[in-house]
mmCIF file of the N, C-alpha and C atoms, coordinates in Angstrom:
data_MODEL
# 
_entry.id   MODEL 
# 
loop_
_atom_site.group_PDB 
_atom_site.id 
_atom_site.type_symbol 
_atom_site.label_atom_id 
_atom_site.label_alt_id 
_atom_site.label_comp_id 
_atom_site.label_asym_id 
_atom_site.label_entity_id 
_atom_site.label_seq_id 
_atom_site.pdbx_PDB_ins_code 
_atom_site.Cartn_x 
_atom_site.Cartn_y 
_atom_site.Cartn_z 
_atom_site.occupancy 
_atom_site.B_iso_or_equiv 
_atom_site.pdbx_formal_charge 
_atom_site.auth_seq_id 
_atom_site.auth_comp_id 
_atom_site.auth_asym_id 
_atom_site.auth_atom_id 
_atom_site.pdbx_PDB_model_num 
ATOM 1   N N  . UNK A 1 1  ? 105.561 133.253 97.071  1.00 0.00 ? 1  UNK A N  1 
ATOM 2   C CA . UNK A 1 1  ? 104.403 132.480 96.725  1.00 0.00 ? 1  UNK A CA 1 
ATOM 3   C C  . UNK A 1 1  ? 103.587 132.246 97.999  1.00 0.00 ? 1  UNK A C  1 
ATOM 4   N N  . UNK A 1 2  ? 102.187 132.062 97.794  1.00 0.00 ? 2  UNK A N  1 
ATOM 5   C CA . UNK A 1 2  ? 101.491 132.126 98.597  1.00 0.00 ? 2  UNK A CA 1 
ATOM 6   C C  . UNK A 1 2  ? 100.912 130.382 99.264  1.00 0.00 ? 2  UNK A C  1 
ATOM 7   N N  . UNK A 1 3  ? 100.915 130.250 100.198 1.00 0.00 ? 3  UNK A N  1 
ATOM 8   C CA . UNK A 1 3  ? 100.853 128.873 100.536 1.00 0.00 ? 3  UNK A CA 1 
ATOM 9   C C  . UNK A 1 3  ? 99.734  128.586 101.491 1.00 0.00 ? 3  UNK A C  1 
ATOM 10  N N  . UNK A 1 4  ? 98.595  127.771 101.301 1.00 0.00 ? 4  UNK A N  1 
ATOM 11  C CA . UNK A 1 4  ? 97.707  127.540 102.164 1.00 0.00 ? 4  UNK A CA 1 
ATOM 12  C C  . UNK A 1 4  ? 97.389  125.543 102.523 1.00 0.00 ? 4  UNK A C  1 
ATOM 13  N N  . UNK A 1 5  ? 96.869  125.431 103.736 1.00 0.00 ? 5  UNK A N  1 
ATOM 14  C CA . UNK A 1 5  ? 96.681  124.250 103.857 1.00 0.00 ? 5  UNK A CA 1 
ATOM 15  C C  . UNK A 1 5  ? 95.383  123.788 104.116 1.00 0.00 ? 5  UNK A C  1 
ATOM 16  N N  . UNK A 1 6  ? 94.560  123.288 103.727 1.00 0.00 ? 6  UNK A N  1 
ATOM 17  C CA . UNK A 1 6  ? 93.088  122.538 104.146 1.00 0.00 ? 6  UNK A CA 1 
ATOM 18  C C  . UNK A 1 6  ? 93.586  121.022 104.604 1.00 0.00 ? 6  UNK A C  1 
ATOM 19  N N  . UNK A 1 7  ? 92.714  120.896 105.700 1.00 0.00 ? 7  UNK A N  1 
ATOM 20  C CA . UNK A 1 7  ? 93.185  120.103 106.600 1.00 0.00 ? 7  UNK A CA 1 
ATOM 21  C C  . UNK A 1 7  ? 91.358  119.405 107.132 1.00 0.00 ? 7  UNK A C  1 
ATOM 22  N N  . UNK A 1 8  ? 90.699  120.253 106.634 1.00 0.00 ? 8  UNK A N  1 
ATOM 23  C CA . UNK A 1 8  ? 89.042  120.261 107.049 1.00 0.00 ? 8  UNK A CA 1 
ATOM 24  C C  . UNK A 1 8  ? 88.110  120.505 105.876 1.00 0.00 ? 8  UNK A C  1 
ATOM 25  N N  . UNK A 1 9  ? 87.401  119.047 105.781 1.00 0.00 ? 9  UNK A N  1 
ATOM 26  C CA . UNK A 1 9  ? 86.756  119.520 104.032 1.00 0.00 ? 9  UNK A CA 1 
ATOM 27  C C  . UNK A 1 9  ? 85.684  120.758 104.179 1.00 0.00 ? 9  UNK A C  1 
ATOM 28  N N  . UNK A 1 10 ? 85.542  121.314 105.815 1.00 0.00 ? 10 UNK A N  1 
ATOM 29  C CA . UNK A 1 10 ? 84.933  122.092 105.733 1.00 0.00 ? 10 UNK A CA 1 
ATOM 30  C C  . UNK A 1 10 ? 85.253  123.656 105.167 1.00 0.00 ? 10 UNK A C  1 
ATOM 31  N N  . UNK A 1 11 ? 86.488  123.882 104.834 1.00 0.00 ? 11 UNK A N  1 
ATOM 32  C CA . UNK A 1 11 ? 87.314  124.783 104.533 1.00 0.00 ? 11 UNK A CA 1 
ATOM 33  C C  . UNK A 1 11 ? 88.271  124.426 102.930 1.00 0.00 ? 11 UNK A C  1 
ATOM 34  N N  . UNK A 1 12 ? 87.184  123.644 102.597 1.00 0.00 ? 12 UNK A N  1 
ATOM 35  C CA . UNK A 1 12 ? 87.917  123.536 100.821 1.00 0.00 ? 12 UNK A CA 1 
ATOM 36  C C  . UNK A 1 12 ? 87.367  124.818 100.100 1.00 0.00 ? 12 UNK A C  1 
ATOM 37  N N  . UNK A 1 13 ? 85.969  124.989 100.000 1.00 0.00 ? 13 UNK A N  1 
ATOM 38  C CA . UNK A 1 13 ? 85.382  126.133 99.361  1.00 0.00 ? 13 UNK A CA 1 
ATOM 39  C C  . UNK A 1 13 ? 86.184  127.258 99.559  1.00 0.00 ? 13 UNK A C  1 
ATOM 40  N N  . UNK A 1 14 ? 86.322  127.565 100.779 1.00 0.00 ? 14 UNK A N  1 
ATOM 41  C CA . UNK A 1 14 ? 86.548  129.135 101.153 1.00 0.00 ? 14 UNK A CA 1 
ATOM 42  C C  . UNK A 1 14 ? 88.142  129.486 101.068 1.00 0.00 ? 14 UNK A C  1 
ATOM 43  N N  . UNK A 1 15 ? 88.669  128.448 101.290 1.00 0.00 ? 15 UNK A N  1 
ATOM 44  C CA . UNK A 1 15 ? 90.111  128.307 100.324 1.00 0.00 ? 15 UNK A CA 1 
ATOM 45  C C  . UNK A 1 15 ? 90.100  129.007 99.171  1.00 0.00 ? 15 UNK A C  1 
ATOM 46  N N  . UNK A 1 16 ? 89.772  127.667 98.186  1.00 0.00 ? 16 UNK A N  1 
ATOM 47  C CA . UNK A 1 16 ? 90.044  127.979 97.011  1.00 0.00 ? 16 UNK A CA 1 
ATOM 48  C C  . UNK A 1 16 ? 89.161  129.428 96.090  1.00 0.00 ? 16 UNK A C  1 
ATOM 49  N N  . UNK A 1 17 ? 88.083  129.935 97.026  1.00 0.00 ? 17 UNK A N  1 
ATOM 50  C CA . UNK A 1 17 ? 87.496  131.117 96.633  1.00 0.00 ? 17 UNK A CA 1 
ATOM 51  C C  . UNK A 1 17 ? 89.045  132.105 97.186  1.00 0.00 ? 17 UNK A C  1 
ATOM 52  N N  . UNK A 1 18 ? 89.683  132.596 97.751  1.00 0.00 ? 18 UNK A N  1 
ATOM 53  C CA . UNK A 1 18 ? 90.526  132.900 98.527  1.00 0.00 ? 18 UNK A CA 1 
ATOM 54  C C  . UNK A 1 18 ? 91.580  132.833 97.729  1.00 0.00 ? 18 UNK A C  1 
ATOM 55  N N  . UNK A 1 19 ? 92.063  131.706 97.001  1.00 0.00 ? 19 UNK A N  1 
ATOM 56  C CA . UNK A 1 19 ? 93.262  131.654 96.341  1.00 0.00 ? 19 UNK A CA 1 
ATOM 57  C C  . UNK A 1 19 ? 93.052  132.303 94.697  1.00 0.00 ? 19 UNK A C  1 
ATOM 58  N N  . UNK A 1 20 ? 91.845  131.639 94.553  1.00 0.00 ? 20 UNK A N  1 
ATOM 59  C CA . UNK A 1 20 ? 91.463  131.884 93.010  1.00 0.00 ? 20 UNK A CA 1 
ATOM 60  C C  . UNK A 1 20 ? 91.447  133.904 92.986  1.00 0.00 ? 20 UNK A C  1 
ATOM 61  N N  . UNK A 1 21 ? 91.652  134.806 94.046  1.00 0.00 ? 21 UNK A N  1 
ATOM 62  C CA . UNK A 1 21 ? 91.432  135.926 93.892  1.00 0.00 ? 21 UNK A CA 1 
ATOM 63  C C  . UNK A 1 21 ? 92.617  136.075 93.843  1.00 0.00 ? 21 UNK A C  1 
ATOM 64  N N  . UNK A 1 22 ? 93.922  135.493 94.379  1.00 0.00 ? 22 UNK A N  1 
ATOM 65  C CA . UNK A 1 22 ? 95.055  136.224 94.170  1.00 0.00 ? 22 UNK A CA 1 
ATOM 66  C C  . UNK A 1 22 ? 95.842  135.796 92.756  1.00 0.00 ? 22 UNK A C  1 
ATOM 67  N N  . UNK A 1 23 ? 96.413  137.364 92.796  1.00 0.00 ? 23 UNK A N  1 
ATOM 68  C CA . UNK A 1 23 ? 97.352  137.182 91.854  1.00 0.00 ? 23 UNK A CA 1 
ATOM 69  C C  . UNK A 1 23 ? 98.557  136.332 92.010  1.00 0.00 ? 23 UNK A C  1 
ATOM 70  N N  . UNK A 1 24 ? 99.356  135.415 90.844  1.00 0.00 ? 24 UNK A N  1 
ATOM 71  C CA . UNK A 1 24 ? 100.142 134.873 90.836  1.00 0.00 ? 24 UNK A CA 1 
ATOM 72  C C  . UNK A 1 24 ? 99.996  133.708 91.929  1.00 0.00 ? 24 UNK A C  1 
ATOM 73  N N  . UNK A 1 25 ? 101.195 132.800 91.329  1.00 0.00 ? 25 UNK A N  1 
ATOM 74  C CA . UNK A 1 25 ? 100.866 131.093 91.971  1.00 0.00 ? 25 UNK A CA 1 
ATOM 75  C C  . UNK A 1 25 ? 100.629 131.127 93.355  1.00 0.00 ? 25 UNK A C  1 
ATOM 76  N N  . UNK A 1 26 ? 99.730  129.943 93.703  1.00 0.00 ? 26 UNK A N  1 
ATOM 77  C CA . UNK A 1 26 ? 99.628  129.874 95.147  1.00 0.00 ? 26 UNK A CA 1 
ATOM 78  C C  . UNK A 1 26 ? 99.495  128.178 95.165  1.00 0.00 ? 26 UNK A C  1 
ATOM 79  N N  . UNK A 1 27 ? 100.185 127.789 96.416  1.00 0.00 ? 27 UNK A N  1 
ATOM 80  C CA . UNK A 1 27 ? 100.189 126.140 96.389  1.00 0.00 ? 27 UNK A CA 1 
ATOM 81  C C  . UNK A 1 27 ? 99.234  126.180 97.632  1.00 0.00 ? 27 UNK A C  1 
ATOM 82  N N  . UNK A 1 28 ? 98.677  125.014 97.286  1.00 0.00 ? 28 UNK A N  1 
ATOM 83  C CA . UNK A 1 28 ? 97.654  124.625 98.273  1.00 0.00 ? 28 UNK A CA 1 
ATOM 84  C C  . UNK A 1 28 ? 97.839  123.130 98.615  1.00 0.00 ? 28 UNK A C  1 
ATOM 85  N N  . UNK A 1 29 ? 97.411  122.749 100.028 1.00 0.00 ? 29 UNK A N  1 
ATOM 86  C CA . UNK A 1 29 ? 98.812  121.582 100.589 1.00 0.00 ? 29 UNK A CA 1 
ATOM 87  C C  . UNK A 1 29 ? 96.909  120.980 100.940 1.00 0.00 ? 29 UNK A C  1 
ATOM 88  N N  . UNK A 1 30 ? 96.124  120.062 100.482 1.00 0.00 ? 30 UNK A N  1 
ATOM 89  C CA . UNK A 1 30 ? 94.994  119.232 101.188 1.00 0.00 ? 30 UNK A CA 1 
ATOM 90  C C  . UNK A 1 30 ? 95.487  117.804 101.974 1.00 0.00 ? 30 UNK A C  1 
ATOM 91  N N  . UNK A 1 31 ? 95.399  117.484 102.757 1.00 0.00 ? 31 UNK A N  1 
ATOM 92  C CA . UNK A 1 31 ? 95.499  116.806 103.708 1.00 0.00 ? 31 UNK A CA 1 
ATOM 93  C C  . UNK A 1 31 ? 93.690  115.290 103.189 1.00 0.00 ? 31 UNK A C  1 
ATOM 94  N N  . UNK A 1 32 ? 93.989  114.412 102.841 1.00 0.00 ? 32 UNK A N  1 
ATOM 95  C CA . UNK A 1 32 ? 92.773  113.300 102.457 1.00 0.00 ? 32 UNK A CA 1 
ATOM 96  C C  . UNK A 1 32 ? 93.140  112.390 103.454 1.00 0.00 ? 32 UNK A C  1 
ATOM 97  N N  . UNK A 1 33 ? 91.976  111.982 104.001 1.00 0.00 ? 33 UNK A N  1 
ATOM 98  C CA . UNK A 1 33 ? 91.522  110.318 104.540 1.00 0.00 ? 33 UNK A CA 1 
ATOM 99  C C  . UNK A 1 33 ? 92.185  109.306 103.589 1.00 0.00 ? 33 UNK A C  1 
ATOM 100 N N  . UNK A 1 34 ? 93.593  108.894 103.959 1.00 0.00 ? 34 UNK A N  1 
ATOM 101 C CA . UNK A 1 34 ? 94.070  107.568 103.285 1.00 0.00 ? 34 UNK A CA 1 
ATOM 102 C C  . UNK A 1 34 ? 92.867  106.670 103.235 1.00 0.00 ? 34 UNK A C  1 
ATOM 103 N N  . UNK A 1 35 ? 91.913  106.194 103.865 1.00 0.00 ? 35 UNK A N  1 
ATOM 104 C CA . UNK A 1 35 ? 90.903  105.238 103.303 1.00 0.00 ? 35 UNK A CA 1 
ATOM 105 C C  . UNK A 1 35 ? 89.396  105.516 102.781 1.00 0.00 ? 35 UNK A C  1 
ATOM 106 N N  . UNK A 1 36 ? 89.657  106.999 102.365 1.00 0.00 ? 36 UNK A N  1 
ATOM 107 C CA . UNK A 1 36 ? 88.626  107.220 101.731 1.00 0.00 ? 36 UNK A CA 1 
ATOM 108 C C  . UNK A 1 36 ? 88.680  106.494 100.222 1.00 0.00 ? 36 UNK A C  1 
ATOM 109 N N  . UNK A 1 37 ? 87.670  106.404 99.990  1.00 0.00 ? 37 UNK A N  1 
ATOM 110 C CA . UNK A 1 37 ? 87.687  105.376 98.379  1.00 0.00 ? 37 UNK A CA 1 
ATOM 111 C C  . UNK A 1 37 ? 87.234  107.022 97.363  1.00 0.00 ? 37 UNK A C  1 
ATOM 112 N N  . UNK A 1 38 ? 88.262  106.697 96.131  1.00 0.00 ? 38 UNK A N  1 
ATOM 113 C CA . UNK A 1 38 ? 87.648  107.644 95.098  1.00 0.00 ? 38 UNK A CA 1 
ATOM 114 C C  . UNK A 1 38 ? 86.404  106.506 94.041  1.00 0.00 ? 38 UNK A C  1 
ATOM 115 N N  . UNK A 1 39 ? 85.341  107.728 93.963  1.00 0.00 ? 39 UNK A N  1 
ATOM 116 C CA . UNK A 1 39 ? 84.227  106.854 93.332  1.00 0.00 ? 39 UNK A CA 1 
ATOM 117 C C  . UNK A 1 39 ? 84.015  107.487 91.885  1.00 0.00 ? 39 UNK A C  1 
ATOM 118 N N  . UNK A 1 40 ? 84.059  106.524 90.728  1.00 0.00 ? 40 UNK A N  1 
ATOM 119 C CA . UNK A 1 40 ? 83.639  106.792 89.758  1.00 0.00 ? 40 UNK A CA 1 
ATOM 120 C C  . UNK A 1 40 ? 82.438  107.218 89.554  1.00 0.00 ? 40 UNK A C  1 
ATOM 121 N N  . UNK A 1 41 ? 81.680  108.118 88.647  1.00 0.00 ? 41 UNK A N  1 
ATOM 122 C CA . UNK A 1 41 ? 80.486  107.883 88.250  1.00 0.00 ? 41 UNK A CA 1 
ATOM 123 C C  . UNK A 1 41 ? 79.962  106.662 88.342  1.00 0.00 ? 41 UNK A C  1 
ATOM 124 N N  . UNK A 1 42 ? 80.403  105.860 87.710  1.00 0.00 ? 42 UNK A N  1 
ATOM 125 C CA . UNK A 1 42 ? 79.192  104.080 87.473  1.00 0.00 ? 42 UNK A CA 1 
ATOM 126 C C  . UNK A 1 42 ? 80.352  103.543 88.022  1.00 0.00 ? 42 UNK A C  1 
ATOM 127 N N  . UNK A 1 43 ? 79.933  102.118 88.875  1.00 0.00 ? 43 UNK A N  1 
ATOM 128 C CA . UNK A 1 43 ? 80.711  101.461 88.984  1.00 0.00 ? 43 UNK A CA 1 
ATOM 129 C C  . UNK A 1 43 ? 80.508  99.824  88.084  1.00 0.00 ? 43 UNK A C  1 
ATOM 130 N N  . UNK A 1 44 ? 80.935  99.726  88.192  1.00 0.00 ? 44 UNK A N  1 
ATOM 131 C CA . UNK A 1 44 ? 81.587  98.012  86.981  1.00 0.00 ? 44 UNK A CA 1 
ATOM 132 C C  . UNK A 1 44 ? 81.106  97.017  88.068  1.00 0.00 ? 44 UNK A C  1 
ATOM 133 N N  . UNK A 1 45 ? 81.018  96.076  87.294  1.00 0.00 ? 45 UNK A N  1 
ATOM 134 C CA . UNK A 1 45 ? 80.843  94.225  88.167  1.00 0.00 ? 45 UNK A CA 1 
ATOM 135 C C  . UNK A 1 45 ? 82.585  94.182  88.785  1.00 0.00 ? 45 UNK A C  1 
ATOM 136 N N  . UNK A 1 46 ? 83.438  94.246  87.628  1.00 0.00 ? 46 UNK A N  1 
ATOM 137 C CA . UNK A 1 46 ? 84.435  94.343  87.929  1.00 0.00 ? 46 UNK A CA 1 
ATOM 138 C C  . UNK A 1 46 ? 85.355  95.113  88.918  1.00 0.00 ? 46 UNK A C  1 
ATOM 139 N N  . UNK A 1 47 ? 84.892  96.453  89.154  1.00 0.00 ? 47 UNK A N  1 
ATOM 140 C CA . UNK A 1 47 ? 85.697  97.296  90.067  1.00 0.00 ? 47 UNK A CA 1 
ATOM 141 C C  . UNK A 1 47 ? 85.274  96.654  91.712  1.00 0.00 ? 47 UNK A C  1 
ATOM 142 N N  . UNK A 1 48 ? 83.638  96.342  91.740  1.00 0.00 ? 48 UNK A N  1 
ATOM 143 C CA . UNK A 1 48 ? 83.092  95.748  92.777  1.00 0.00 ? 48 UNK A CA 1 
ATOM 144 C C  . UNK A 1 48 ? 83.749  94.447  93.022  1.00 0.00 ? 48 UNK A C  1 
ATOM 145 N N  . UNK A 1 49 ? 83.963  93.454  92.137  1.00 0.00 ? 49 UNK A N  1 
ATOM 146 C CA . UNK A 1 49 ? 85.003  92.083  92.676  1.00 0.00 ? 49 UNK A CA 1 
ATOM 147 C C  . UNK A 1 49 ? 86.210  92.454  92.721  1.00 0.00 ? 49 UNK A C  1 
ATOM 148 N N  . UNK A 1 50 ? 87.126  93.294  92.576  1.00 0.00 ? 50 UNK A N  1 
ATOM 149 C CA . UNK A 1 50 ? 88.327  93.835  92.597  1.00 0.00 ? 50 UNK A CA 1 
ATOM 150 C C  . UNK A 1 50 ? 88.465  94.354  94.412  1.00 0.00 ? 50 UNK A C  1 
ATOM 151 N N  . UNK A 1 51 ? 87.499  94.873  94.899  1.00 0.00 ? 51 UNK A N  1 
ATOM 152 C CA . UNK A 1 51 ? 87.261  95.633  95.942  1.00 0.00 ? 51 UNK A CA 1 
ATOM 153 C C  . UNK A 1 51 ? 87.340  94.508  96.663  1.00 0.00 ? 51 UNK A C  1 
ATOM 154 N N  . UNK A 1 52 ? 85.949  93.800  96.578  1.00 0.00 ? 52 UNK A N  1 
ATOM 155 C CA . UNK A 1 52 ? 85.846  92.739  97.002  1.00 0.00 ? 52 UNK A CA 1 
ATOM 156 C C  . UNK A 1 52 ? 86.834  91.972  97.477  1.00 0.00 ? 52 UNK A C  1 
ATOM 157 N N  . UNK A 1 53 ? 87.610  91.773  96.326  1.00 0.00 ? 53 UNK A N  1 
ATOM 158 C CA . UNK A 1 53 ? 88.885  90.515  97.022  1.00 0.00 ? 53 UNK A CA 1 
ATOM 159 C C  . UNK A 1 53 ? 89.892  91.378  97.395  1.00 0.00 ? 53 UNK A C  1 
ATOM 160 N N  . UNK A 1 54 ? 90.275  92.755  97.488  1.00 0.00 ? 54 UNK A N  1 
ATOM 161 C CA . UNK A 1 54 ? 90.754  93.146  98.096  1.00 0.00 ? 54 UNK A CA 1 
ATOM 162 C C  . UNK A 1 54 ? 90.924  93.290  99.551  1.00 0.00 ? 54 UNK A C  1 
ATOM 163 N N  . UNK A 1 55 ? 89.188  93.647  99.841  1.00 0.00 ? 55 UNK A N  1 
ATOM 164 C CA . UNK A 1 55 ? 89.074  93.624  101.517 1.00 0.00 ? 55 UNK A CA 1 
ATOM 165 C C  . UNK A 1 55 ? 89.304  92.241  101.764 1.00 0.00 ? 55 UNK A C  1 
ATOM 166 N N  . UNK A 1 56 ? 88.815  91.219  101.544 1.00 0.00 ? 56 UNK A N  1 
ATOM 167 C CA . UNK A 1 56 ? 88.877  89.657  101.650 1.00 0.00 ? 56 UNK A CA 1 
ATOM 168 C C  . UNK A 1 56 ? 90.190  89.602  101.981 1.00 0.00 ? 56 UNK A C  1 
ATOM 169 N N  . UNK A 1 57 ? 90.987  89.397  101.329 1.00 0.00 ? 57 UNK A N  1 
ATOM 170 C CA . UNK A 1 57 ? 92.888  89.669  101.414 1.00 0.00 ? 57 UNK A CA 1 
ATOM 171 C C  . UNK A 1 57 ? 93.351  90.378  102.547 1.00 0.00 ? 57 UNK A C  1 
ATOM 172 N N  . UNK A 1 58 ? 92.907  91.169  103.209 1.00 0.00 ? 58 UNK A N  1 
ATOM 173 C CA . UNK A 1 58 ? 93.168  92.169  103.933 1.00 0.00 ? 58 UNK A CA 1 
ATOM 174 C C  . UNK A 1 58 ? 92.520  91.410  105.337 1.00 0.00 ? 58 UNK A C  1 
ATOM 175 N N  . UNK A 1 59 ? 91.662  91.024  105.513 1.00 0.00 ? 59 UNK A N  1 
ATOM 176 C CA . UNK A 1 59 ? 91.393  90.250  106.154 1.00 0.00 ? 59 UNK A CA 1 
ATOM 177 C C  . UNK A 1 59 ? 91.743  88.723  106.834 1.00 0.00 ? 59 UNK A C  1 
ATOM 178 N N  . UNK A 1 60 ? 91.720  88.063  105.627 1.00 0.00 ? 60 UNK A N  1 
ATOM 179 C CA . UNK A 1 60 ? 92.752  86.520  105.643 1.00 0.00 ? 60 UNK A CA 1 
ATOM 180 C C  . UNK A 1 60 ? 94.248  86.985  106.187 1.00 0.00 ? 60 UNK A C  1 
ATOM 181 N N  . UNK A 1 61 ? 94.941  87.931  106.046 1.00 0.00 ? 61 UNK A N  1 
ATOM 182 C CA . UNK A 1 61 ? 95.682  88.772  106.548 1.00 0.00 ? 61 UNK A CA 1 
ATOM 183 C C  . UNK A 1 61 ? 95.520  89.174  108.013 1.00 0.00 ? 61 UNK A C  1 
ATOM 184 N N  . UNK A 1 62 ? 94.918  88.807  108.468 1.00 0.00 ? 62 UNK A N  1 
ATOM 185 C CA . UNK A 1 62 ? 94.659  89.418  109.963 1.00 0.00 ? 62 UNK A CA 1 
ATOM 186 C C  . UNK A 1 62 ? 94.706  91.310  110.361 1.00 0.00 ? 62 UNK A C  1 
ATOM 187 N N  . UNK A 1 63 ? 94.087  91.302  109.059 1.00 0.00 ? 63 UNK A N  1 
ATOM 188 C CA . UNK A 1 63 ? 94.654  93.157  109.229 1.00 0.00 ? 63 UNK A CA 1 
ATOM 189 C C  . UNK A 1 63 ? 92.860  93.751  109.057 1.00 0.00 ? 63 UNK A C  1 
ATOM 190 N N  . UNK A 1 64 ? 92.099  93.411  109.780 1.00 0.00 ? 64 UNK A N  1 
ATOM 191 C CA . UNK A 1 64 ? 90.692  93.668  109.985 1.00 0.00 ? 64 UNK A CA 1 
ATOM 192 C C  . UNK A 1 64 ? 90.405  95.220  110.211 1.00 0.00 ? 64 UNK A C  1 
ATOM 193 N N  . UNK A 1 65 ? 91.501  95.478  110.501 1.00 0.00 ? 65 UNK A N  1 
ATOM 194 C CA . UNK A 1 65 ? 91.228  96.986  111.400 1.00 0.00 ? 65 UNK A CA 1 
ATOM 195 C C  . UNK A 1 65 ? 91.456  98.027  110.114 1.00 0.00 ? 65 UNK A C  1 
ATOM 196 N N  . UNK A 1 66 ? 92.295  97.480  108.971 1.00 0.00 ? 66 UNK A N  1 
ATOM 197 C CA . UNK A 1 66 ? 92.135  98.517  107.717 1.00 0.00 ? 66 UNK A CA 1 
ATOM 198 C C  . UNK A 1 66 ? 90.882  98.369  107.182 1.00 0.00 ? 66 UNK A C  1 
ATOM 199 N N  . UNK A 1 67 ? 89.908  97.254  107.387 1.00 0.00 ? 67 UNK A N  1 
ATOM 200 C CA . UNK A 1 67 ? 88.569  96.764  106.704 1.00 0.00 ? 67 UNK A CA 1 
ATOM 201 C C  . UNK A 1 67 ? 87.971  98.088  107.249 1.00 0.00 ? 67 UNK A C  1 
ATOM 202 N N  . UNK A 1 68 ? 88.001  98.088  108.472 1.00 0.00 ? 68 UNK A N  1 
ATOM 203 C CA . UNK A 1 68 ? 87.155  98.671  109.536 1.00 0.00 ? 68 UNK A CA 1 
ATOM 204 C C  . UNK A 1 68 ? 87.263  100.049 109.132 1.00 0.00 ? 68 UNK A C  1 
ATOM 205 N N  . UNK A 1 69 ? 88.416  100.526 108.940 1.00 0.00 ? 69 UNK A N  1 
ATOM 206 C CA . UNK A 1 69 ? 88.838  102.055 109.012 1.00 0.00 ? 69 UNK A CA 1 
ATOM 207 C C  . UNK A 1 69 ? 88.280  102.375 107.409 1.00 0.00 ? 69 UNK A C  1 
ATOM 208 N N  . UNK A 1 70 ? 88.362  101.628 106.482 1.00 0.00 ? 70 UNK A N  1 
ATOM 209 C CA . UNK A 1 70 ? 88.191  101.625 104.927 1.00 0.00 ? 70 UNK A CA 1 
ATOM 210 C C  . UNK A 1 70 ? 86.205  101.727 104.657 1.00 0.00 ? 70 UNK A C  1 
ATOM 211 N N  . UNK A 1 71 ? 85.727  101.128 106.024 1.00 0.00 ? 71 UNK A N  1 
ATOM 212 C CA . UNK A 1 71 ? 84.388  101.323 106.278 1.00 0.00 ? 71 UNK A CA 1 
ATOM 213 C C  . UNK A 1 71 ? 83.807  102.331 106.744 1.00 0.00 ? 71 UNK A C  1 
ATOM 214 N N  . UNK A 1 72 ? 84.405  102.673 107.605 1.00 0.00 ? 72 UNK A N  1 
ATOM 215 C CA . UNK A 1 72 ? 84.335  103.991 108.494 1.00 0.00 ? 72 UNK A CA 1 
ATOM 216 C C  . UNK A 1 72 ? 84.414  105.076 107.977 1.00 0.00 ? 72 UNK A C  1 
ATOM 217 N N  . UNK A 1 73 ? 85.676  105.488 107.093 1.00 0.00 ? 73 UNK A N  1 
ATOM 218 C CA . UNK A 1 73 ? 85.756  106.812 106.283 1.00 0.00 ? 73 UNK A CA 1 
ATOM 219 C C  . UNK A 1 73 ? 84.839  106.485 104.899 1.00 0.00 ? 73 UNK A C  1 
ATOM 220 N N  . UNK A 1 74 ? 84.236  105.644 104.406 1.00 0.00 ? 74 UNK A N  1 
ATOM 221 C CA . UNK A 1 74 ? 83.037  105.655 103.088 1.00 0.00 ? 74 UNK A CA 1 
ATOM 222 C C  . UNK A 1 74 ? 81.247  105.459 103.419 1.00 0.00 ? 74 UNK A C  1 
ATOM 223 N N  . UNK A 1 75 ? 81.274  105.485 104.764 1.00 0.00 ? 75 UNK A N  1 
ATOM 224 C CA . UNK A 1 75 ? 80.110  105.080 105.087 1.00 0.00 ? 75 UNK A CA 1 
ATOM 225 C C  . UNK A 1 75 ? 78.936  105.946 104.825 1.00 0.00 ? 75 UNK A C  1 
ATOM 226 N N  . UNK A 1 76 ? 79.179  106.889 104.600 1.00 0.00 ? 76 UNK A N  1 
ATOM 227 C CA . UNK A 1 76 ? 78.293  108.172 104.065 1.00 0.00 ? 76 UNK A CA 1 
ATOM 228 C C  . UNK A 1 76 ? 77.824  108.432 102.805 1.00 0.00 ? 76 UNK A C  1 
ATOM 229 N N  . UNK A 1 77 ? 79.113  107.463 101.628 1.00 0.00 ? 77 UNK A N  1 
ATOM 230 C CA . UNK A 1 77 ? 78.889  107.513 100.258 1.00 0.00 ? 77 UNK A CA 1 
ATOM 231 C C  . UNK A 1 77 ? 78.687  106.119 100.214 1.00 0.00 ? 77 UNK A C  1 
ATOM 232 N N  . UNK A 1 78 ? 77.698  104.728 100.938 1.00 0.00 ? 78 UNK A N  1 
ATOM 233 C CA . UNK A 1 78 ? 76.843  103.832 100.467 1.00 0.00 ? 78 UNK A CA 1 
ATOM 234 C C  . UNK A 1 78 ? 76.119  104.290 99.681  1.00 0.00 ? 78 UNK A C  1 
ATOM 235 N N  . UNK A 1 79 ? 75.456  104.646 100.350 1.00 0.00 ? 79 UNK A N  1 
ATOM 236 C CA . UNK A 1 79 ? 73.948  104.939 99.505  1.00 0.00 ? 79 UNK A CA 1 
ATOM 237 C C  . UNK A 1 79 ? 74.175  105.544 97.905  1.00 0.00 ? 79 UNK A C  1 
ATOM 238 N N  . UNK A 1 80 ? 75.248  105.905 97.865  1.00 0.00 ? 80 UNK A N  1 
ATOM 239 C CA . UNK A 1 80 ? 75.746  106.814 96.211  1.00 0.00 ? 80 UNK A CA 1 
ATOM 240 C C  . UNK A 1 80 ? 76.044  105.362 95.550  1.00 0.00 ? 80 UNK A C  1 
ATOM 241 N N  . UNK A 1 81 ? 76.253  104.225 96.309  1.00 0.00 ? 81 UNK A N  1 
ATOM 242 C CA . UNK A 1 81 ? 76.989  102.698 95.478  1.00 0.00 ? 81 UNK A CA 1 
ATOM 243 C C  . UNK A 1 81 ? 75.538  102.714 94.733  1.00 0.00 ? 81 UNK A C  1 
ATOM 244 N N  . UNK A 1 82 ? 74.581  102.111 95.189  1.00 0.00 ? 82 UNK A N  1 
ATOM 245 C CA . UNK A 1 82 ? 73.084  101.458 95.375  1.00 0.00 ? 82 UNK A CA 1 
ATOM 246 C C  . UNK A 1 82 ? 72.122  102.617 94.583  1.00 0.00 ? 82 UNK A C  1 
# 
């Protein structure tokens, strides 16, 4: 079996063009930003106060630096919230 790893979202396309040509199974190993957020189409009042008191918690917690890092890897998909 054939085994590949993406490690760079710049190399998801050309992967999976790559795998999808061969014959028989091939595993493919992606490597994600633990604090990237997955985004629904629409978001809810609810998913937003859920978030909300999540980071809040995380904070009162003295653990600021997951806020930070949880900011850092979504900061590109604001503008997709709004």
């Amino acid at each position: 079996m054939e085994a590949f790893s993406i490690n760079n979202p710049m190399e998801v396309e050309g992967t999976l063009k790559k795998t999808f040509m061969m014959d028989g199974p091939v595993l493919i190993s992606v490597s994600t930003d633990p604090n990237a957020l997955a985004m629904p189409p629409k978001i809810e009042f609810e998913q937003l106060k859920g978030f909300a008191l999540s980071m809040s918690k995380l904070i009162m917690k003295g653990q600021i630096s997951q806020v930070i890092d949880t900011i850092k890897s979504n900061a590109n998909h604001i503008r997709e919230i709004f």
